[in-house]
C-alpha positions in Angstrom: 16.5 9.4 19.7 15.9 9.0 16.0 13.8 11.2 13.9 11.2 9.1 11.6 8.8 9.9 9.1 5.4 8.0 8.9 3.0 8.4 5.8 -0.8 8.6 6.4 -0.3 9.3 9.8 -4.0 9.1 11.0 -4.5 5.4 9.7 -5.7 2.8 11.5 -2.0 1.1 11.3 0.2 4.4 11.1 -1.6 5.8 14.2 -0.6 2.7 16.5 2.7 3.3 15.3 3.0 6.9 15.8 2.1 6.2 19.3 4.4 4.0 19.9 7.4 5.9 18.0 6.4 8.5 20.6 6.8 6.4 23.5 10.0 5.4 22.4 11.2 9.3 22.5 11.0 9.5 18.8 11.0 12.9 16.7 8.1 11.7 14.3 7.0 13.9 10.9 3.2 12.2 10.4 1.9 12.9 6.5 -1.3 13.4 6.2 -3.5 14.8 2.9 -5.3 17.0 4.4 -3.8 19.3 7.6 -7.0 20.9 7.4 -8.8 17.8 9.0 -9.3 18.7 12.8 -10.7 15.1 13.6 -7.2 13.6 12.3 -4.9 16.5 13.8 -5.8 16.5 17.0 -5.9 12.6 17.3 -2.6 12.9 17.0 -1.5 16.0 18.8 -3.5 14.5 21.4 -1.1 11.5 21.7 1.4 11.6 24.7 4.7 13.2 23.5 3.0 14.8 20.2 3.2 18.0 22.1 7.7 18.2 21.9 8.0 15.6 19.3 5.3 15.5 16.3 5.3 17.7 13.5 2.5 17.1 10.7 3.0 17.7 6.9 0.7 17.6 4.2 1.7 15.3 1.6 -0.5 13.5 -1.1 0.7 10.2 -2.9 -0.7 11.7 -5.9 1.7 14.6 -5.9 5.2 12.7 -4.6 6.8 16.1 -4.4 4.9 16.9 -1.5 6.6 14.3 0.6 10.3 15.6 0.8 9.7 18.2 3.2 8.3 15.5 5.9 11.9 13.3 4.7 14.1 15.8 5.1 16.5 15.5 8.6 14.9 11.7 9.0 17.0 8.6 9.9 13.9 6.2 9.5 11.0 6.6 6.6 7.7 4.4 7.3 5.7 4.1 3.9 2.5 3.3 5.9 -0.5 4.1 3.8 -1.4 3.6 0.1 -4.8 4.9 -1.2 -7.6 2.2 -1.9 -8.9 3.8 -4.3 -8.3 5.8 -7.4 -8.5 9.6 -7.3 -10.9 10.7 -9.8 -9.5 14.1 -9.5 -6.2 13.1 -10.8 -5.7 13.4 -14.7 -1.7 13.1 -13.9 -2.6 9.2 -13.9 -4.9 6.6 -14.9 -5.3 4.4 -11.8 -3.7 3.7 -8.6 -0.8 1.3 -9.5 0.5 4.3 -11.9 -0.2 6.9 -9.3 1.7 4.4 -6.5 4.6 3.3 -8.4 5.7 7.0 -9.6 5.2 7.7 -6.3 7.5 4.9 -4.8 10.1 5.7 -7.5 10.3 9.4 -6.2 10.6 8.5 -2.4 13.4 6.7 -2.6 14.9 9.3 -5.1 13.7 11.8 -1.9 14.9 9.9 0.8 18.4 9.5 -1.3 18.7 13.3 -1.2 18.1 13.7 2.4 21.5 12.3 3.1 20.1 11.1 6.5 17.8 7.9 5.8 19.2 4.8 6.6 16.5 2.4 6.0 12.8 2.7 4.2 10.2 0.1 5.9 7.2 -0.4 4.1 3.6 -1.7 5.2 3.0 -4.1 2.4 0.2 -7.2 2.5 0.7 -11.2 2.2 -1.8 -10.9 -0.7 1.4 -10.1 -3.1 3.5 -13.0 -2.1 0.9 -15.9 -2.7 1.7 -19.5 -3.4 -0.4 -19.9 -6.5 1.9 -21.5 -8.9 1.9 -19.5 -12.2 -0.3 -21.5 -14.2 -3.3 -21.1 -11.2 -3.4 -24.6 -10.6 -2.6 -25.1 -7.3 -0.1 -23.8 -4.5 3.5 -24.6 -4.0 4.3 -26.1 -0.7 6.0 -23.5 1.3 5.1 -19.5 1.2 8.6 -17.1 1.7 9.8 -14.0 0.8 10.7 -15.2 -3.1 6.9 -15.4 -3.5 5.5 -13.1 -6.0 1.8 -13.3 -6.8 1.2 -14.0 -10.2 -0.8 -11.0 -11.7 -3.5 -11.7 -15.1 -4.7 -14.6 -13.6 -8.7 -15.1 -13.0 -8.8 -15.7 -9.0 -11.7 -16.5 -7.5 -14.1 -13.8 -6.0 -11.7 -10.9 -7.7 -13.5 -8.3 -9.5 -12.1 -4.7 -10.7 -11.6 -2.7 -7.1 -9.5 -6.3 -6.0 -7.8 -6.5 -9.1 -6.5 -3.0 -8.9 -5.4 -3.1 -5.3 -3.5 -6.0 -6.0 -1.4 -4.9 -8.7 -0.7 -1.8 -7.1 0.6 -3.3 -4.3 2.9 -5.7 -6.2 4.1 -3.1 -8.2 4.6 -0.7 -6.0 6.5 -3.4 -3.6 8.3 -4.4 -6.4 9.6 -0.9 -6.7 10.8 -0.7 -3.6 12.7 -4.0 -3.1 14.7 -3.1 -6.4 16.2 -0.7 -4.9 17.8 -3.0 -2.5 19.7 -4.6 -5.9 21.9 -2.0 -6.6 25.5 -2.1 -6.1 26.2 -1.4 -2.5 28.3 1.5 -3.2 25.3 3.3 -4.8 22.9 2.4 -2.3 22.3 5.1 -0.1 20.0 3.2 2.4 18.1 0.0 3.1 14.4 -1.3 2.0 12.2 -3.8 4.2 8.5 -4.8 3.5 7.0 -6.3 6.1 3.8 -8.8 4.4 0.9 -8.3 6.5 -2.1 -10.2 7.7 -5.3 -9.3 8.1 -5.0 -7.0 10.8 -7.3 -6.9 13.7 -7.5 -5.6 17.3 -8.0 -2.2 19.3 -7.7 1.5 17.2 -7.5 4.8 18.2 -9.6 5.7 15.4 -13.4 7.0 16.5 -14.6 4.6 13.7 -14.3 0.7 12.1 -11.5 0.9 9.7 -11.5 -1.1 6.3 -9.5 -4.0 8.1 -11.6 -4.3 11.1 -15.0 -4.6 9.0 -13.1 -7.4 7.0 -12.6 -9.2 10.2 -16.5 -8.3 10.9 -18.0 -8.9 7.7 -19.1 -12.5 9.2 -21.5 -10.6 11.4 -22.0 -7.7 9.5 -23.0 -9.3 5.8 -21.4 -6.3 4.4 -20.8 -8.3 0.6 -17.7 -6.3 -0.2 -15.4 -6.7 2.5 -17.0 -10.1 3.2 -15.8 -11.2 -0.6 -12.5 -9.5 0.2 -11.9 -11.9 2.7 -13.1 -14.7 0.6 -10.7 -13.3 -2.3 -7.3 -13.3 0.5 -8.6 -17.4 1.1 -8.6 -18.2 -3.1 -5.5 -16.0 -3.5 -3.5 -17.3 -0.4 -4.9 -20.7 0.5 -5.5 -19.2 3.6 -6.4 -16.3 6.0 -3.3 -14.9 7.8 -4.0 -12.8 10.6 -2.3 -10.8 12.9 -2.9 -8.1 15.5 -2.0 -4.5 15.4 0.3 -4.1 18.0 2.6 -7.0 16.8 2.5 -5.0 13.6 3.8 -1.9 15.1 6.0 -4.1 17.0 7.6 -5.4 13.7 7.8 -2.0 12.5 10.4 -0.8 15.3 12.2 -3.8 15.7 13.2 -3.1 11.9 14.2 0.1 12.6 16.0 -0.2 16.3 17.4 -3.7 15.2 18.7 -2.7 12.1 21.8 -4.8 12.3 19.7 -8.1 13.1 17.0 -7.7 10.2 18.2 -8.0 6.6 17.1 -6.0 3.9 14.1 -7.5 1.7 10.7 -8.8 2.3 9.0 -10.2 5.9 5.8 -12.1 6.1 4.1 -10.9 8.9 1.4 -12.8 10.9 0.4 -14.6 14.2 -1.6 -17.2 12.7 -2.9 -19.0 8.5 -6.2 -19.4 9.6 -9.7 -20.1 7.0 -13.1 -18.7 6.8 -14.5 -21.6 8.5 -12.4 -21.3 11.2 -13.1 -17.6 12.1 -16.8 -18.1 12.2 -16.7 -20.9 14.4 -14.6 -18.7 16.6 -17.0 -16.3 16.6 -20.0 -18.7 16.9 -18.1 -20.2 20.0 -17.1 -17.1 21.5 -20.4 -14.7 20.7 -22.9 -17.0 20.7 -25.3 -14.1 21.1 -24.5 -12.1 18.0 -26.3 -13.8 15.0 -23.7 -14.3 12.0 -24.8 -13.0 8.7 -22.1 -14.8 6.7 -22.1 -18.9 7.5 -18.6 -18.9 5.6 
């Protein structure tokens, strides 16, 4: 079976897939920032299979170097995690999008010298292929995988944690894509993006991730991850959604169907669903939890 690497191993999305990559007979190399962490570890050397199959690395996006090691000898690379956040330890780069994008840019120069990748498949977010036309006055009709948000506009409930996030997942997406452009003869693999949703559903984490207590700041009244939510709705007209295992799904269908999926970018999601509509869903189906968040 193939030998994969997944970055940020012991997230809420990159844990699902581990699993599953180990169910499937996978040799997985996990990255995590910190080996050190026992609570993260042995989540994962816990998992069925870790035991013969799972080897950890420590690897930090803010030092890209750190990454070839858990690279090397892999057919499949899973860019799983980006930080949310800027590390105010780093004085390498000024923010997040420059710490991403020179990090992107030396992946692909990594998985290149490995001689053994085949294809790169990021975790990427809907919230950089918006329908906003460039001017910010209104959507275009359809939303595809030509979509690019337009960045230095003044969307609704943004403010300088959104603002950042979202331009370091465009440009760091947009890094990776271009890679895909080059002349096939000096293309030593393939990219894919997959868009997600809002993703929901079960973890094997022992706490509420960041996505889950967007899907919960309805009940929860938590004012930054319930503006978040309100920011996807102004930025993509909607609220896509989609649950965790369909996202690990996606993941290895790109990887064992390689023939059938095309290089490039995937939108990813069960359902374009609004604010209104979730809290009526959770009105109708918890009609004993109070809602601290009426849209």
């Amino acid at each position: 079976m193939s030998r994969v690497c997944v970055t940020g191993a012991a997230g809420y999305i990159a844990s699902w897939l581990v699993k599953k990559l180990l169910e499937r007979g996978c040799t997985v190399h996990g990255t995590l920032r910190n080996l050190g962490d026992e609570k993260k570890t042995g989540l994962l050397r816990g998992l069925p299979g870790a035991a013969e199959r799972l080897v950890l690395f420590e690897a930090d996006i803010y030092d890209a170097a750190s990454f070839e090691p858990a690279i090397q000898g892999c057919e499949f690379v899973f860019l799983v995690a980006t930080p949310l956040q800027h590390s105010s330890g780093s004085s390498k780069y000024k923010d997040t999008t420059e710490a991403i994008e020179d990090a992107m840019r030396a992946i692909l120069q990594q998985c290149e010298r490995s001689k053994t990748v085949r294809r790169v498949i990021s975790t990427g977010s809907v919230i950089t292929a918006s329908p906003l036309r460039e001017d910010g006055e209104g959507y275009i009709e359809f939303v595809n995988e030509s979509c690019w948000t337009p960045l230095g506009l003044p969307f609704d409930h943004s403010n300088e944690f959104m603002e950042e996030y979202l331009s370091s997942k465009c440009i760091a997406e947009k890094e990776l894509v271009k890679y895909n452009d080059r002349p096939s003869e000096g293309r030593a693999f393939e990219v894919v993006v997959l868009l997600l949703g809002l993703v929901g559903g079960d973890t094997l984490l022992p706490y509420i991730n960041e996505s889950q207590h967007f899907m919960l700041s309805p009940f929860t009244g938590i004012e930054p991850y319930h503006n978040a939510l309100r920011f996807t709705q102004a930025l993509v007209g909607a609220v896509p959604v989609v649950h965790v295992d369909d996202v690990c799904e996606a993941h290895v269908y790109c990887m064992e169907r390689q023939r059938d999926v095309a290089a490039g970018r995937y939108l990813c999601a069960t359902a374009h669903t609004n604010m209104q509509d979730l809290v009526e869903h959770y009105a109708d189906k918890h009609p004993e939890l109070k809602l601290a968040r009426k849209e």
